[in-house]
C-alpha positions, 0 to 999 in steps of 0.5 A: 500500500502506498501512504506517507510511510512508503514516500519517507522510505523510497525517498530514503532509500534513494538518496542512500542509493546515492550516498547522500546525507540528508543534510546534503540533500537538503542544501542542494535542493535549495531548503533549510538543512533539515527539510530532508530529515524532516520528510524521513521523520514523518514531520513533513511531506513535500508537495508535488512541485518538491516532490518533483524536485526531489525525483529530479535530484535523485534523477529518476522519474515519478515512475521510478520512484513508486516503481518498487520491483527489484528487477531492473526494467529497462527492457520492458521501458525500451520496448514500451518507447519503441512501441509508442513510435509505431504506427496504429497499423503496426501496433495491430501487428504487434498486439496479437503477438503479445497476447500470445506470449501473455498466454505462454505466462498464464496470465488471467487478465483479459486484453483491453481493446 
């Protein structure tokens, strides 16, 4: 379930991906040296402009930053670019394809026209 706790852990957890201190982070965002640590300790929440910020610091994307899953999913964002330049013909082309690898997966889910 995503709340306030999962935000103040990602954003943790990113920063110490990247071996920065709270307090380090704070001054290179621009805040007081203690907006970081206020955000870990549930003293605070950023608003959506600092929100973006703060992805934009840790350069990843909104998605990325509720994106929890420990696999590496560069492929599939590869493939989903790729995708996004097709034309609708070739889209159609594609589509029947991955529903039967889907199939192969025993996936449940029913396609959405």
């Amino acid at each position: 379930m995503l709340d306030e706790q999962f935000v103040r852990n990602r954003i943790t957890e990113l920063r110490l991906k990247k071996n920065i201190s709270e307090y380090q982070m704070s001054l290179d965002l621009g805040k007081n040296k203690s907006y970081i640590q206020g955000i870990s300790s549930g003293r605070s929440m950023p608003s959506m402009k600092q929100f973006f910020e703060i992805c934009d610091y840790l350069e990843i994307t909104p998605i990325e930053f509720f994106n929890t899953e420990k696999k590496e999913q560069a492929l599939f964002w590869e493939a989903a670019a790729i995708m996004k330049e097709l034309s609708h013909e070739d889209l159609e082309a594609v589509f029947p394809i991955l529903l039967r690898l889907r199939a192969k997966t025993g996936s449940k889910k029913q396609a959405e026209p």
